[in-house]
N, C-alpha and C positions, 0 to 999 in steps of 0.2 A: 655473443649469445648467452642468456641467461643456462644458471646453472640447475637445471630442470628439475632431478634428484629433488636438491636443496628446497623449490619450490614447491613439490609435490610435499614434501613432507613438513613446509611450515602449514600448505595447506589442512591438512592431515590434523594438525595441531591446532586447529583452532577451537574456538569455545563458541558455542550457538549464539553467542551475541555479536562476537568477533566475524561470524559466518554469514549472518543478518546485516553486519555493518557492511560489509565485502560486496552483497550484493543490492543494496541499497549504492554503494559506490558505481559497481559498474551498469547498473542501470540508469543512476543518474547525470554521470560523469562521460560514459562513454556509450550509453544509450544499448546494453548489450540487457538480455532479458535472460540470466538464466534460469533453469527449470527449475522449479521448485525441489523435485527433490536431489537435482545436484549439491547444493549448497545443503540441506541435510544430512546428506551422506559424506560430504565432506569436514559436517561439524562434528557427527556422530560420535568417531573416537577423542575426541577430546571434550565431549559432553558432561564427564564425570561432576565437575565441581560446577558445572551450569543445570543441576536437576531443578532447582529452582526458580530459575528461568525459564525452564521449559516448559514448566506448567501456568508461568503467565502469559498470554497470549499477547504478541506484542505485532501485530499486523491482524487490520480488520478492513471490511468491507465496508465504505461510507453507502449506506443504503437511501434510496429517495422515498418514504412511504406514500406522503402526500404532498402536491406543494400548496396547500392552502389558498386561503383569498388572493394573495399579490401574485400571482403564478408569473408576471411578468419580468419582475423583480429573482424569481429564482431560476428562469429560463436565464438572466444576464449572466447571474451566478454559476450556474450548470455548465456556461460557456466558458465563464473565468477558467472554471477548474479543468473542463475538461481541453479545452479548445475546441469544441464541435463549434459544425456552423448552427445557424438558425433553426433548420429545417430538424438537423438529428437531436439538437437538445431542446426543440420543443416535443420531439416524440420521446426522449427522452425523460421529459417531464408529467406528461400527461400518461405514460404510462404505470406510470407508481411503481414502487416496489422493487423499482431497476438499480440498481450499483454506479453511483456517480464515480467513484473509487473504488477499485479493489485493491486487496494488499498492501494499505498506506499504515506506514508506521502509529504508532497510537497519538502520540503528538500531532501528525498532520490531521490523522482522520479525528480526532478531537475540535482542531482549526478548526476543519472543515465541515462539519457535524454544525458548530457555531455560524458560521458564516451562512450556511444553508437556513440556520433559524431565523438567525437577524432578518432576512430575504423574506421569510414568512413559511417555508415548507417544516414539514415534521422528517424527523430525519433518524435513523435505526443506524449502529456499531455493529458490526456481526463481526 
């Protein structure tokens, strides 16, 4: 059995990027969703030398504003990223202004932001 202490307090230690990495891992790796402000609270004390980090926003909402003329072409899309069937990312689509992604790292929701264009929709970072 892990030495629990020892973990609680590397967790304790971490730096809000370190704490962002963490659950980007067990979300993607082991499909575990934690709450938003566990992983805050858990970076909080060791936040010190990450203030500047902390005021760049590094998780955004891929937003859908409009999908333009090809609307076909970003319903495929909407599919790609989300995995919806047919049915939920054509209303997905037509309803605008809906979150293809939420809380995707700034790299992805950058991808993704692209790939929605290329497709032909207008697409908003939040």
């Amino acid at each position: 059995m892990a030495d629990l202490k020892k973990l609680a307090e590397e967790l304790v230690g971490l730096t809000l990027l370190e704490a962002a990495e963490l659950k980007n891992i067990l979300k993607d790796e082991y499909g575990i969703e934690p709450a938003a402000g566990a992983v805050a609270v858990a970076a909080a004390p060791g936040a010190g030398g990450g203030a500047e980090a902390a005021e760049e926003k590094d998780e955004f909402d891929v937003i859908l504003v409009d999908a333009g003329d090809k609307k076909i072409n970003v319903i495929k899309e909407v599919r790609a990223i989300t995995g919806l069937g047919l049915k939920e990312a054509k209303e997905l689509v037509e309803a605008g202004g809906k979150a293809v992604k939420e809380a995707a790292p700034k790299a992805e929701a950058e991808e993704l932001k692209k790939k929605l264009e290329e497709a032909g929709a207008k697409v908003e970072l939040k």
